[in-house]
KESE-198015 format. One record per atom (N, C-alpha, C): atom name; x, y, z; residue number from 0. Coordinates in Angstrom, 1 decimal, decimal comma. Each point is the difference from the previous one (the first is absolute). Layout:
CA  X  Y  Z  NUM
...
This chain:
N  -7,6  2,3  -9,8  0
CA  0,6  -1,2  0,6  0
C  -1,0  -0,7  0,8  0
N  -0,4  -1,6  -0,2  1
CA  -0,5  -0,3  0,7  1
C  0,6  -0,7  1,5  1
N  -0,9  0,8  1,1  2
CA  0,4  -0,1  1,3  2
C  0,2  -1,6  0,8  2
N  -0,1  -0,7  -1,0  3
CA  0,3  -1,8  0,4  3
C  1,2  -0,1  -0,1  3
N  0,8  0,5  -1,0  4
CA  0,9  0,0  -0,6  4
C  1,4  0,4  1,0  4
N  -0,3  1,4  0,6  5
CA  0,5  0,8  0,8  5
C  -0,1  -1,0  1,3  5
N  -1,4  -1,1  0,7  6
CA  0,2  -0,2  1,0  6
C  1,0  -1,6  -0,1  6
N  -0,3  -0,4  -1,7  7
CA  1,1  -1,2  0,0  7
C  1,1  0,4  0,0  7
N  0,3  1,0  -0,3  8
CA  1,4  0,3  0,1  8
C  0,4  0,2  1,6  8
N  -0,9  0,7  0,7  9
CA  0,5  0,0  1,5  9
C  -0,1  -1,2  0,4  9
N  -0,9  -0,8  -0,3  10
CA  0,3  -1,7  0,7  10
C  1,0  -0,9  -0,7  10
N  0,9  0,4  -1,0  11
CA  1,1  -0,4  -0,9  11
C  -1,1  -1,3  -0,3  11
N  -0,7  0,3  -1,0  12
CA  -0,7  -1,2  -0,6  12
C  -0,6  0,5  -1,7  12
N  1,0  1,2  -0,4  13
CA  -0,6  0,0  -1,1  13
C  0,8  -0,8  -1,2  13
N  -0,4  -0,1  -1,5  14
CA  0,2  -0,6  -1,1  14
C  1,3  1,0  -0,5  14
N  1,1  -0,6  -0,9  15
CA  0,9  0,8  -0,4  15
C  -0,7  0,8  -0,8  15
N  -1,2  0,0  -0,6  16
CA  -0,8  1,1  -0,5  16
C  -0,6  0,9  0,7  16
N  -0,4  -0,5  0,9  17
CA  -0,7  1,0  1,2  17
C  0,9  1,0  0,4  17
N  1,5  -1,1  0,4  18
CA  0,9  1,1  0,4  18
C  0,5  0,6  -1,3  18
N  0,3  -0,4  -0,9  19
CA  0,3  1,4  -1,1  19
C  -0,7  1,3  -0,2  19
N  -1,5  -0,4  0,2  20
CA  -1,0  1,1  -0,3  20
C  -0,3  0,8  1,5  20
N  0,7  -0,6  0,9  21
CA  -0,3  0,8  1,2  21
C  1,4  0,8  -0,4  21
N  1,2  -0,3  -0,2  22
CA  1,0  1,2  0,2  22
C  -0,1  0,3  -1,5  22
N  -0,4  0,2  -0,8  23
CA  -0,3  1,0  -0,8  23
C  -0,9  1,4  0,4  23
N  -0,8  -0,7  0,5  24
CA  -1,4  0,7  0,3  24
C  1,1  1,1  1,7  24
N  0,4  -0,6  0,7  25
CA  1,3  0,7  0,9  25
C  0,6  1,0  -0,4  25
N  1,0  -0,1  -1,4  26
CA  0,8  0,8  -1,4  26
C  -1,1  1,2  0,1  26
N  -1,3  -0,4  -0,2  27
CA  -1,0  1,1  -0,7  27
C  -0,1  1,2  0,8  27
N  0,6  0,0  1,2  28
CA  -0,9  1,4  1,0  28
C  -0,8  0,0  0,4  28
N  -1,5  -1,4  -0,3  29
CA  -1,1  0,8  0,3  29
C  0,0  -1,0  1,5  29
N  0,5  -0,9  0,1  30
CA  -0,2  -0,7  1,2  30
C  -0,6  0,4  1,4  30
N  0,6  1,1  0,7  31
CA  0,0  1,1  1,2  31
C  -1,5  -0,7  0,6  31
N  -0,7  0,0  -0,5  32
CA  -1,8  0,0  0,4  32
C  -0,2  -1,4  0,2  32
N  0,3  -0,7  -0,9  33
CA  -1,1  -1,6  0,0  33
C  1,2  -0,4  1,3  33
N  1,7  0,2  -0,4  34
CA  0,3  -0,9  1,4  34
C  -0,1  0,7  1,1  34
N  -0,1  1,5  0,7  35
CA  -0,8  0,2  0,9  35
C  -1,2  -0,3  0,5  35
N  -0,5  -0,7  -0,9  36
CA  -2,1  0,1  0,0  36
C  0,6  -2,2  0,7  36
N  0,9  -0,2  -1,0  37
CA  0,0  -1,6  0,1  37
C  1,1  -0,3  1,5  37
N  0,9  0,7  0,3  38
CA  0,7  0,1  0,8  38
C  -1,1  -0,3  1,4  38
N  -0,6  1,1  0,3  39
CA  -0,9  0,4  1,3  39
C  -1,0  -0,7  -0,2  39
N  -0,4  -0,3  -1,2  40
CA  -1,3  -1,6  0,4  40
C  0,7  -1,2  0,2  40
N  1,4  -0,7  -0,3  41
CA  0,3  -0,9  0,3  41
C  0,8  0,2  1,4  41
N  0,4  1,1  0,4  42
CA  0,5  -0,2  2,1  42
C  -1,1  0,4  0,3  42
N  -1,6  0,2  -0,5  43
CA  -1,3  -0,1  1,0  43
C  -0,2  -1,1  0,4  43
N  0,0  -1,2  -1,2  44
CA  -0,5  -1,1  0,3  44
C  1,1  -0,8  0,9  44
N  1,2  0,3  -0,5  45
CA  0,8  -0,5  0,8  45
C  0,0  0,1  1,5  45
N  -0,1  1,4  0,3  46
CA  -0,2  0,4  1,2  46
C  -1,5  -0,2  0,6  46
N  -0,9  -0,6  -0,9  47
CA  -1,3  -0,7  0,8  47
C  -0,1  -1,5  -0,1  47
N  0,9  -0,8  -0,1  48
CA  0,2  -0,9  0,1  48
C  1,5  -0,7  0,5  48
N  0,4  0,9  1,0  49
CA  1,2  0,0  0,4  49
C  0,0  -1,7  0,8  49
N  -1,1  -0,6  0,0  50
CA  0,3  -1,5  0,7  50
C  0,4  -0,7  -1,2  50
N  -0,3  0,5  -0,9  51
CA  0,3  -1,0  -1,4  51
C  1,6  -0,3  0,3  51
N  0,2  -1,2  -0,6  52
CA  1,4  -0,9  -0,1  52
C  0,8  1,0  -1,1  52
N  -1,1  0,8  -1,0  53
CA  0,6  0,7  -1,0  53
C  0,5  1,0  0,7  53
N  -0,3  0,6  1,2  54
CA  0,2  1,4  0,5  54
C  1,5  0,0  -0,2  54
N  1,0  -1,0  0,3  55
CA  1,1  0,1  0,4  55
C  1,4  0,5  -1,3  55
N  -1,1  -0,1  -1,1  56
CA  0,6  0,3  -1,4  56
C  -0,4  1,7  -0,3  56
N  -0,5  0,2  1,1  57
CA  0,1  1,6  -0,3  57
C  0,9  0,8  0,3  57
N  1,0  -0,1  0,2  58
CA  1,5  0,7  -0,1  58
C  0,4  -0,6  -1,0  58
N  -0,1  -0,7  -0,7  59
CA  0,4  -0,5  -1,8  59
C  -0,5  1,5  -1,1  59
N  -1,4  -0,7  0,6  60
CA  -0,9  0,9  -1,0  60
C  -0,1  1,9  0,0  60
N  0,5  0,3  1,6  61
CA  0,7  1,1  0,2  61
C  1,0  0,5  -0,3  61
N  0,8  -1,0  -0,4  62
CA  2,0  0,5  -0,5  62
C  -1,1  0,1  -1,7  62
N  -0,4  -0,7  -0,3  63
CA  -0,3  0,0  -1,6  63
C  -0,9  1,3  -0,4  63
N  -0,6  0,7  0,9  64
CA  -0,6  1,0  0,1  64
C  1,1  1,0  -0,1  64
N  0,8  -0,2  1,0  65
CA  0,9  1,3  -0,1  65
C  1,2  -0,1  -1,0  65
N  0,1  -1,2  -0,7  66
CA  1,3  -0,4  -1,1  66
C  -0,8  0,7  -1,0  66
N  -1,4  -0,3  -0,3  67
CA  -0,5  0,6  -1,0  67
C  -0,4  1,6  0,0  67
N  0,1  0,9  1,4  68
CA  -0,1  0,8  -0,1  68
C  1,3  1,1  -0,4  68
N  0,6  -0,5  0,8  69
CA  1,5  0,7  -0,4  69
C  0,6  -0,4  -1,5  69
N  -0,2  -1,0  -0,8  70
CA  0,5  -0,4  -1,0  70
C  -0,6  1,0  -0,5  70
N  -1,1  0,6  -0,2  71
CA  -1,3  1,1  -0,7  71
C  1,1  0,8  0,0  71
N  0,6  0,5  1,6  72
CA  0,1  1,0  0,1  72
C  1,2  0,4  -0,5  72
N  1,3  -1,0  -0,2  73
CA  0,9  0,2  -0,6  73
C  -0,1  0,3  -1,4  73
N  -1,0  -1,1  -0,7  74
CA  0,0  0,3  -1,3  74
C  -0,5  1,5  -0,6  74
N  -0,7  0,4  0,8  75
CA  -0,6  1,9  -0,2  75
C  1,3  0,7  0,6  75
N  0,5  -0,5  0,8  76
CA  1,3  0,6  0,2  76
C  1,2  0,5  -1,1  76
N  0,2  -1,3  -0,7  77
CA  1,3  -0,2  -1,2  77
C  -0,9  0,5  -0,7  77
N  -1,4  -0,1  -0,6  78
CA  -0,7  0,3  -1,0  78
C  0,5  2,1  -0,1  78
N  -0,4  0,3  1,2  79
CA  0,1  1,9  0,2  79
C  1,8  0,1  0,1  79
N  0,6  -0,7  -0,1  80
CA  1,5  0,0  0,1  80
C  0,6  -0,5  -1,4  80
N  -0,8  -0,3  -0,9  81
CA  -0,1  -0,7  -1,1  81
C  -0,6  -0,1  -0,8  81
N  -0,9  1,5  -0,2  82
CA  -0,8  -0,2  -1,1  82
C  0,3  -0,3  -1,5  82
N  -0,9  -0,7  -1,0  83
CA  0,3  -0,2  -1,3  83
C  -0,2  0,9  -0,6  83
């Protein structure tokens, strides 16, 4: 997955293609790493530029961190409650 992709999706600015291939790529399992790796570089910057006018969109981009973490988690959930 490329990691642009993942950070348009946290700034709600990607392509209905972008977003298709990002929640596919979500579906797949292998996610766990790039959005941890993408998660913690985007609240560094955020958190080193906290004068930024952007700073104030970081409780956006936090609920979308954690919508997408728990979505994961449910889906591995039903998946082990639900195997094919």
């Amino acid at each position: 997955m490329n990691k642009e992709i993942v950070i348009k999706y946290l700034n709600n600015a990607c392509s209905e293609a972008e977003l298709s291939e990002f929640l596919t790529w979500l579906d797949s399992g292998h996610s766990d790493e790039i959005l941890m790796e993408v998660s913690k570089s985007e609240w560094r910057a955020l958190s080193e530029n906290s004068a930024d006018p952007g700073f104030e969109n970081s409780n956006l981009i936090l609920d979308k961190i954690h919508h997408t973490i728990n979505s994961l988690t449910d889906n591995r959930l039903d998946e082990k409650q639900h195997p094919d």
